[in-house]
C-alpha positions as CSV (number, residue, x, y, z in Angstrom):
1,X,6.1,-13.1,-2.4
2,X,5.0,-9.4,-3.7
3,X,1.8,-8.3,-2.5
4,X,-0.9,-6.5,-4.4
5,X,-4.5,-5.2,-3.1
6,X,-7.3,-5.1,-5.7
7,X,-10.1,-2.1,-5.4
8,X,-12.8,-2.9,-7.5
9,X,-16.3,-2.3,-6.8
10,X,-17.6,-4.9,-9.2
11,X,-17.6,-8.8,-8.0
12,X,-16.6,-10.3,-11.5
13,X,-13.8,-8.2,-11.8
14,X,-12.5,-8.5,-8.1
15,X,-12.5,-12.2,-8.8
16,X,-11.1,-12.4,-12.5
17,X,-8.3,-10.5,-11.0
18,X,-7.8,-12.3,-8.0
19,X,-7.7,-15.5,-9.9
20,X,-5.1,-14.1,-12.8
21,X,-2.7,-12.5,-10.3
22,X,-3.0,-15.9,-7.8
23,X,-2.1,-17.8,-10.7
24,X,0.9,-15.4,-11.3
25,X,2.5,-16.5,-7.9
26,X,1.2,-13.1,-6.3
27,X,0.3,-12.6,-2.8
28,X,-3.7,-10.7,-3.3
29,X,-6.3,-9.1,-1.0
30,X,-9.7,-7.7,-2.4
31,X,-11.8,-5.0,-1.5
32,X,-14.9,-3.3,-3.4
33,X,-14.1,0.7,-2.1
34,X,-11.7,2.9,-1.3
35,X,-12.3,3.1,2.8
36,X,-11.2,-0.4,3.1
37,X,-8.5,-0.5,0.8
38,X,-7.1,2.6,3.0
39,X,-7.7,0.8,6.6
40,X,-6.3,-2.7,4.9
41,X,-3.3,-0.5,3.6
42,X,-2.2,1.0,7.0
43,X,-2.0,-2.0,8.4
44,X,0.0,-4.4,6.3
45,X,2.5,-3.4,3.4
46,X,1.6,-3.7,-0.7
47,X,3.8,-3.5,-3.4
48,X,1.2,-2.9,-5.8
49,X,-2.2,-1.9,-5.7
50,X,-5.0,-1.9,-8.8
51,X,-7.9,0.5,-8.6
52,X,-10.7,1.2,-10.5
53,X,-11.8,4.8,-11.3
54,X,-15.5,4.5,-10.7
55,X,-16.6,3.8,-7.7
56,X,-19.3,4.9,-5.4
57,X,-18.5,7.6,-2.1
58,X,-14.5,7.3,-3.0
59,X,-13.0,7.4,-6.5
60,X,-10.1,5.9,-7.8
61,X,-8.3,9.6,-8.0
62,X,-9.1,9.5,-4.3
63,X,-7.7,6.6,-3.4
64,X,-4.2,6.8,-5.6
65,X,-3.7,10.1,-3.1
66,X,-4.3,8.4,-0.2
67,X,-2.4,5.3,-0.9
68,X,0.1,7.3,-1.7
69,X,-0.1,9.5,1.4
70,X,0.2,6.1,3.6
71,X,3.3,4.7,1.3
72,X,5.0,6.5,-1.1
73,X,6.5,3.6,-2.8
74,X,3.6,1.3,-3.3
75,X,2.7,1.2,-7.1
76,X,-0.5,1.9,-8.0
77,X,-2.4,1.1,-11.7
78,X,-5.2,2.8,-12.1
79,X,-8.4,1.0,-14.1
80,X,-11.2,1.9,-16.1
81,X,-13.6,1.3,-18.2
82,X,-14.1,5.4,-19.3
83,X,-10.5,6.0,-20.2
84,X,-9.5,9.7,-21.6
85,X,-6.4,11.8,-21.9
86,X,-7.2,14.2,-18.8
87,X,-7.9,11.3,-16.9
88,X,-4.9,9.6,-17.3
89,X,-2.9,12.8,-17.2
90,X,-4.6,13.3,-13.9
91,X,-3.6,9.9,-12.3
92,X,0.4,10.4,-13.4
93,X,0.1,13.7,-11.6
94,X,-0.7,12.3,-8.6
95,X,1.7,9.7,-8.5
96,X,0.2,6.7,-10.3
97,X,2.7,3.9,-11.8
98,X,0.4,3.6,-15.2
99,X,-3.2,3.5,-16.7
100,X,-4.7,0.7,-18.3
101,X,-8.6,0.7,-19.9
102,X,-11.1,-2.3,-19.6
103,X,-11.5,-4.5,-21.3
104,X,-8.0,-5.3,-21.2
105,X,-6.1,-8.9,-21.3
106,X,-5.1,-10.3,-18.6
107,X,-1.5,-10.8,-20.3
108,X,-0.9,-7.8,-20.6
109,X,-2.1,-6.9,-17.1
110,X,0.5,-9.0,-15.8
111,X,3.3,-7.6,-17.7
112,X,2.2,-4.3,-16.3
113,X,2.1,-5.5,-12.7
114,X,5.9,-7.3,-13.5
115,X,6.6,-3.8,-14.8
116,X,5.3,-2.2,-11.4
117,X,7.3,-4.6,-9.8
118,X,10.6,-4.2,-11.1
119,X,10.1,-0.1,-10.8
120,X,9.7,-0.3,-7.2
121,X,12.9,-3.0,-6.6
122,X,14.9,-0.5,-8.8
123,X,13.6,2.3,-6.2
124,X,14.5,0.5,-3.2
125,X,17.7,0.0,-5.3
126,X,18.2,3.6,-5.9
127,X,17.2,4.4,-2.3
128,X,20.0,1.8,-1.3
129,X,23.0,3.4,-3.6
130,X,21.8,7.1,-1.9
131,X,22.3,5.8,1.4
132,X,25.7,3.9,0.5
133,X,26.9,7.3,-0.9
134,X,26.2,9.4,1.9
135,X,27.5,6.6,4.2
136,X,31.1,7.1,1.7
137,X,30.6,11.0,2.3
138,X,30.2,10.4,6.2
139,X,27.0,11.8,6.6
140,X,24.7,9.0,6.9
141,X,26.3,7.9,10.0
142,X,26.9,11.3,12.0
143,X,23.5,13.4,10.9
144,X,20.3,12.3,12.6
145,X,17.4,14.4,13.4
146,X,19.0,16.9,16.2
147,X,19.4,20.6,16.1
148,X,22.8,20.7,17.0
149,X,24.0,18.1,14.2
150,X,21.9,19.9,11.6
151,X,24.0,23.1,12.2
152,X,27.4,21.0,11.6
153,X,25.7,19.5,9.1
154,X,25.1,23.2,7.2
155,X,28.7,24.2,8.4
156,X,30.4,21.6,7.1
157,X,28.5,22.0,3.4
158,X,29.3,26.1,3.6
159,X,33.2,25.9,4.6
160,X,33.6,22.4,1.7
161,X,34.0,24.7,-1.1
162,X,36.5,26.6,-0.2
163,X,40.6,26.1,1.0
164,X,40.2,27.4,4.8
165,X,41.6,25.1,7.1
166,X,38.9,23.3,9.6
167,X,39.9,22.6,13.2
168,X,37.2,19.8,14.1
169,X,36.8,19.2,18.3
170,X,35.2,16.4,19.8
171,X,35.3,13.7,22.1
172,X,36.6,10.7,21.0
173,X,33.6,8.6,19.0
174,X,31.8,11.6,17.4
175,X,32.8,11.2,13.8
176,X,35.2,13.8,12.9
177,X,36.8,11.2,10.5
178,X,33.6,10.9,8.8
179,X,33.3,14.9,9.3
180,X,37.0,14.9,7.5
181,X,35.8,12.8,4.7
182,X,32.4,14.5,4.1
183,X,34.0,18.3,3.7
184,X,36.6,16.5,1.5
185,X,34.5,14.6,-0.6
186,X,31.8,18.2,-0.9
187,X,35.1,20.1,-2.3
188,X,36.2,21.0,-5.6
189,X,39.1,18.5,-4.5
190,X,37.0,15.6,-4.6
191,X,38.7,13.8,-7.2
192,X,42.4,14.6,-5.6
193,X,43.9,12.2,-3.1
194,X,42.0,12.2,0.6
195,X,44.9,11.3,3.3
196,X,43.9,10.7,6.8
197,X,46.6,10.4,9.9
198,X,46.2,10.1,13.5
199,X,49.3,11.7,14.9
200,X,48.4,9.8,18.4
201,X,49.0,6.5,16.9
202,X,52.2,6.7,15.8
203,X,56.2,7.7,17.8
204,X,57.1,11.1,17.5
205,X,60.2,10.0,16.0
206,X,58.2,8.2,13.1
207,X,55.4,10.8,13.0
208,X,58.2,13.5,10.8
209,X,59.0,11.0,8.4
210,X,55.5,10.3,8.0
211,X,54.1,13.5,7.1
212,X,57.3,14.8,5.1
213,X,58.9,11.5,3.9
214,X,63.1,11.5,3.7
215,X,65.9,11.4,1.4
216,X,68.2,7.9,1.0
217,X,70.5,7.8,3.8
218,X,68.5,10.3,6.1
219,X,68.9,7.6,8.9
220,X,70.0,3.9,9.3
221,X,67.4,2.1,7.6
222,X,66.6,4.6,4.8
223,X,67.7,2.8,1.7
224,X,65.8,4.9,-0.9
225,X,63.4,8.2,-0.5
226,X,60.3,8.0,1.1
227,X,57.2,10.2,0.2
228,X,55.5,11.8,3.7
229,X,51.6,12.2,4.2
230,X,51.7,16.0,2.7
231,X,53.4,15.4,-0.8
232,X,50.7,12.0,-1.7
233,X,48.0,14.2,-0.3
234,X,49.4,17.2,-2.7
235,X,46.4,18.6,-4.4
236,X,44.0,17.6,-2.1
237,X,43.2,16.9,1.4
238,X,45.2,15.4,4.5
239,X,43.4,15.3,7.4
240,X,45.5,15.3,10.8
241,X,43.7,13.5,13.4
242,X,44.6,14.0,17.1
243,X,46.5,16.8,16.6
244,X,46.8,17.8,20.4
245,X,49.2,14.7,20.1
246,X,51.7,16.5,18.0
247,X,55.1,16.8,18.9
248,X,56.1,20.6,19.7
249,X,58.5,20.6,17.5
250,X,56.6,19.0,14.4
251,X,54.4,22.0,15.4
252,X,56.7,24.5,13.8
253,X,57.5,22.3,10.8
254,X,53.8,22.1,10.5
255,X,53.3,25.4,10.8
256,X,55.8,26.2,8.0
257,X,53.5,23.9,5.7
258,X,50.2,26.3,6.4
259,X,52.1,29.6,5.7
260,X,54.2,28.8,2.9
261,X,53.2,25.6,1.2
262,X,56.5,23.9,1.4
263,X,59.0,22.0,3.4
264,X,62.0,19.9,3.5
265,X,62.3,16.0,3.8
266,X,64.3,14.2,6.5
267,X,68.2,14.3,5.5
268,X,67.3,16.6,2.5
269,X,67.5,20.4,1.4
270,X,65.3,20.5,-1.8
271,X,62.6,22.6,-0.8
272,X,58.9,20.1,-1.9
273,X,56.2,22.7,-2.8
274,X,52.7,21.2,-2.0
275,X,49.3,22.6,-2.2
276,X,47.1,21.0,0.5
277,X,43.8,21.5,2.2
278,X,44.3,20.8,5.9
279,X,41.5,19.4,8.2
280,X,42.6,18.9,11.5
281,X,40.8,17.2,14.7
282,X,40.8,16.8,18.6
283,X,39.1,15.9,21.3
284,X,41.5,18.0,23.5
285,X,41.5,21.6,25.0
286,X,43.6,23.1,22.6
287,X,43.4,26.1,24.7
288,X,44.4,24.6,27.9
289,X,47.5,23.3,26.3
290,X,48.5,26.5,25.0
291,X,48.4,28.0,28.4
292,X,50.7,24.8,29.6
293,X,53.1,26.0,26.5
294,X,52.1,22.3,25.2
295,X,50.5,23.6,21.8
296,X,51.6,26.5,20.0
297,X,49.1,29.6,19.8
298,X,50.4,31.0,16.2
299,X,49.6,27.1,14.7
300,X,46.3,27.1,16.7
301,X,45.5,30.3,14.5
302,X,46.4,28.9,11.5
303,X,44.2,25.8,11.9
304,X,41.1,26.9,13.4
305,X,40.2,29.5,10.7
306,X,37.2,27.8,11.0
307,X,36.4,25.8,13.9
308,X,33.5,23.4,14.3
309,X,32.5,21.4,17.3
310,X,30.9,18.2,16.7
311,X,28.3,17.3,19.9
312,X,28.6,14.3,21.8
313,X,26.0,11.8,21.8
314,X,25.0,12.2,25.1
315,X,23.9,15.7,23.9
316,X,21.4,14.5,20.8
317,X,19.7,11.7,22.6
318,X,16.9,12.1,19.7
319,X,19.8,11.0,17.5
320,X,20.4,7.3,19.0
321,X,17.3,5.4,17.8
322,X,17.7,6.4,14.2
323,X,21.6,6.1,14.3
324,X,20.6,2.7,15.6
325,X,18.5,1.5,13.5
326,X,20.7,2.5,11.1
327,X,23.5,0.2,12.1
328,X,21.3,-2.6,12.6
329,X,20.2,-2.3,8.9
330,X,23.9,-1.5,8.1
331,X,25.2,-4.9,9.7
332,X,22.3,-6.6,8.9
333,X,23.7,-6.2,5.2
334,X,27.1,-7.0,5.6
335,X,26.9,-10.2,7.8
336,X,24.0,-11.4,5.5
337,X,21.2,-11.8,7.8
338,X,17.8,-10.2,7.9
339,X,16.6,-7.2,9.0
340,X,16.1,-7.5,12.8
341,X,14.2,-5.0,14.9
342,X,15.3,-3.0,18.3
343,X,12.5,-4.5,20.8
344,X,10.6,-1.3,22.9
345,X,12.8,-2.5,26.1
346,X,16.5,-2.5,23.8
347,X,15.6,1.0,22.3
348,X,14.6,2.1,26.5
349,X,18.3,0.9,27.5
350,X,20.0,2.8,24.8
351,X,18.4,5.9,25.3
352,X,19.1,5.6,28.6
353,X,22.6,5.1,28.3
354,X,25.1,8.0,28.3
355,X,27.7,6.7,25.9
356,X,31.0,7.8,26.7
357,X,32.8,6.3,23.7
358,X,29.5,8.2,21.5
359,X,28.7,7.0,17.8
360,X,31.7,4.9,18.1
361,X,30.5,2.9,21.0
362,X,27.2,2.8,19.5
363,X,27.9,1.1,16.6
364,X,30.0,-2.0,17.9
365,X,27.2,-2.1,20.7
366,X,24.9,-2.8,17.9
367,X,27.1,-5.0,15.4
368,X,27.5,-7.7,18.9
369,X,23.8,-6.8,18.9
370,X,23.7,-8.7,15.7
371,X,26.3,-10.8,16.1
372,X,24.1,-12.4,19.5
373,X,20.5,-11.8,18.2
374,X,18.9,-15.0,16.7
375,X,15.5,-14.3,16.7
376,X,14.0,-11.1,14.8
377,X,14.4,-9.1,17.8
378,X,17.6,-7.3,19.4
379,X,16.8,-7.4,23.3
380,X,18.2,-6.1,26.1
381,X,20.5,-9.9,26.7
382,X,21.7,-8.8,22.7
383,X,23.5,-5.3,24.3
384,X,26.9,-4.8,26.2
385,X,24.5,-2.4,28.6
386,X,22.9,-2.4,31.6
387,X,21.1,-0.1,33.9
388,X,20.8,-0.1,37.7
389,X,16.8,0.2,39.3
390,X,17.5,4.1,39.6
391,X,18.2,4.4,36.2
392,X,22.0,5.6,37.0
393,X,23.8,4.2,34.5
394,X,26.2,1.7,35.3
395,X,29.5,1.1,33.1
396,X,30.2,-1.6,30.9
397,X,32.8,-4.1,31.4
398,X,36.4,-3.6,30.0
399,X,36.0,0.8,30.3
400,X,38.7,2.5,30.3
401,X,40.6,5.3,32.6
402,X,39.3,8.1,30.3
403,X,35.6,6.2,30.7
404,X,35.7,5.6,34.3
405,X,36.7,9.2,34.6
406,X,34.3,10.9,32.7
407,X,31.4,8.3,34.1
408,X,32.5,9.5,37.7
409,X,32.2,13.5,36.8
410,X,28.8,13.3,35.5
411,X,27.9,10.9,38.6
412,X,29.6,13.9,41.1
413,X,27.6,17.0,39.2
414,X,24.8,14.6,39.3
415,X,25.0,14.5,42.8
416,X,26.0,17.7,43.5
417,X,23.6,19.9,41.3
418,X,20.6,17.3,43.4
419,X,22.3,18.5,46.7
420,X,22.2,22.1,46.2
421,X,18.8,21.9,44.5
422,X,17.1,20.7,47.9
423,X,19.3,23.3,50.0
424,X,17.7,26.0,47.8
425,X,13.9,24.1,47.6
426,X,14.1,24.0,43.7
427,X,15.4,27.5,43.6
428,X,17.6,26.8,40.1
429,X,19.0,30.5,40.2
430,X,20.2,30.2,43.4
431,X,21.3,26.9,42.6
432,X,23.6,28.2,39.5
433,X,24.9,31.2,41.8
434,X,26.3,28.7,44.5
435,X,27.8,26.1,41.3
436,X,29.2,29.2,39.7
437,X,27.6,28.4,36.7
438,X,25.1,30.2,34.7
439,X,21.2,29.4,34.5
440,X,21.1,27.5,30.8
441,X,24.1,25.4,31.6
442,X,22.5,24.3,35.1
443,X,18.9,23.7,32.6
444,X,20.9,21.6,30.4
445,X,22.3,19.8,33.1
446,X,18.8,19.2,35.2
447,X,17.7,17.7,31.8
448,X,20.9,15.7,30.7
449,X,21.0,14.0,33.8
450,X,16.9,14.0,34.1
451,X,17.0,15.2,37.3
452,X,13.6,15.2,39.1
453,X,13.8,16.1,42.7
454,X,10.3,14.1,43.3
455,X,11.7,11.3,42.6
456,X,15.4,11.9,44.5
């Protein structure tokens, strides 16, 4: 039932609209000044508000600012009985829906209000559609309010418009799909063809034939040609997940397609020119593997023109709540259920929580969160988490190698970086010297793993 909160400092009005707008089906609270309307405002949620312009120690001017100050969305219809253009040019300036002059009917008050109604559900609409379109761009679901993902965030916008190739790195989880998608969908390629492949998910055998299709009879079960990845993504964008994964000798071929914009299919020897933006992504050390002779330097070079590292979650704890909520809103949608909250002890575990499968791992926590949650509250019995007395995180059931691995690490500098700390008395320079690291990677540590040697 829509709400609306009547400011009127004269008793026969407060109650002729009271009755009208009751009568109307509307939900109404009364006040006769400004104060109250403000104090009644920050405490429950109007869709409308009506308020006359004269009124004694606040005006109505005054109170369509504030109003506004304390919900931008509320719509407010402005009264009076001493009606003139700068007046009413006045109120629109400072955000008011419309401006109606007494006497007026009460019929056409009403279609007003309905008016101010519809306005804000086509708002919340609007509001809706935005959020919906930066989810298709990938944004909604990988920006949030940190530092470090704001950066990305202006990277990603500067290197869209051109053609340089974008090596994305990453643990596993951090949304360089989504990152993939966005810098696609900001290009002047948008309208071309966006093709995404993980080159860990399929055989190396396959994974050629994929990319650069093959001729009839290339092999036994090739009974007409077969477009690859590169020629259905010509003109656009492919995007080459896990590309540590990539056969070394698919490197070369690949390679081949950055320099020269061309390449064979399987079984064939008519040269396929293409023209395709390449967006590649890991959550390996490319590096590592070149020094193993696993990944070839000269391709590195040729897809990290312009590298960008997307942070783990673990790293923009500020981020979780909103990404969160977010999700909760998200699947609250899609499984047609209303809006639930996180309760103060849910939002304390997931903070808390390092999340080594990041955004990822997030998200599916949060859909079983509203799978499980009955109530209007998602609780601590709602999440696939739990935390031991010392706050050390414990993991969930069903992790993984890479999990289990990368949960003990953290647990051994943990312990470690504690250890040396009370050898030196809290002396964290000598602390880095004997870690061999240097002083703002043993900070970021002390504070990623909230080290406090009081309570150790």
């Amino acid at each position: 039932m829509p709400s609306i909160l009547v400011i009127d400092d004269k008793d026969s009005m407060r109650t002729m609209l009271s009755q009208t707008l009751h009568e109307e089906g509307y939900q109404v609270d009364v006040v006769e000044e400004g104060k109250k309307a403000l104090e009644l405002a920050r405490l429950k949620s109007y869709d409308v508000a009506l308020t006359d312009l004269k009124m004694p120690a606040m005006d109505g001017l005054d109170v369509l600012s504030s109003l506004k100050e304390i919900d931008s969305d509320i719509a407010v219809i402005v009264m009076t009985a001493y009606g003139t253009v700068e007046t009413a040019v006045e109120a629109m300036k400072r955000g008011a829906f419309d401006f109606i002059t007494k006497p007026f009917d009460p019929d056409h008050l009403t279609v007003l209000v309905q008016r101010a109604l519809e306005n804000r559900r086509l708002i919340a609409e609007n509001s809706l559609l935005r959020e919906e379109l930066a989810a298709s761009l990938g944004f909604s679901e990988i920006i949030g309010q940190n530092e470090k993902m704001k950066e990305v965030s202006k990277l990603i916008q500067k290197v869209a418009a051109s053609d340089t190739s974008v090596l994305l790195l990453g643990e596993s989880g951090t949304g360089k799909e989504l990152f993939g998608r966005a810098i696609h969908n900001l290009s002047p390629r948008r309208d071309k063809p966006y093709v995404a492949i993980n080159c860990a998910a399929i055989p190396a055998e396959l994974l050629e034939n994929e990319l650069f299709g093959s001729e009839k009879g290339a092999f036994t079960s090739s009974v007409a040609r077969k477009m690859g990845k590169f020629e259905i993504a010509n003109s656009g964008t492919i995007f080459l997940d896990e590309i540590g994964d990539l056969d070394i000798a698919l490197q070369a071929k690949l390679l081949r397609v950055l320099q020269q914009k061309n390449f064979e299919r399987l079984g064939g020897n008519k040269t396929v020119a293409v023209d395709v933006r390449v967006v590649a992504a890991t959550n390996m050390d490319l590096n590592d593997m070149i020094r193993k002779k696993q990944f070839r330097e000269d391709l590195y070079y040729r897809l990290s023109v312009f590298p960008i590292t997307i942070p783990p979650l673990r790293e923009r704890m500020d981020d979780i709540v909103p990404l969160a909520e977010y999700f909760v809103n998200k699947y609250s949608r899609e499984m047609k259920k209303p809006v639930k909250t996180l309760s103060k002890e849910a939002v304390t575990i997931l903070t808390k929580y390092h999340w080594p499968g990041n955004v990822r791992e997030l998200e599916n926590t949060v859909e079983r969160a509203i799978i499980l949650a009955e109530g209007k509250k998602i609780t601590p019995d709602h999440l696939a988490i739990r935390l031991r007395n010392s706050d050390e995180i414990r993991l969930r059931e069903g992790a993984g190698l890479k999990e289990i691995g990368n949960h003990a690490q953290m647990m051994a500098e943990r312990s470690a970086i504690i250890r040396i700390l009370k050898q030196v008395r809290g002396n964290k320079r000598k602390c880095a010297e004997i870690l061999k690291i240097d002083y703002t990677t043993l900070f970021d540590k002390i504070k990623k793993y909230e080290i406090d040697l009081t309570q150790e």
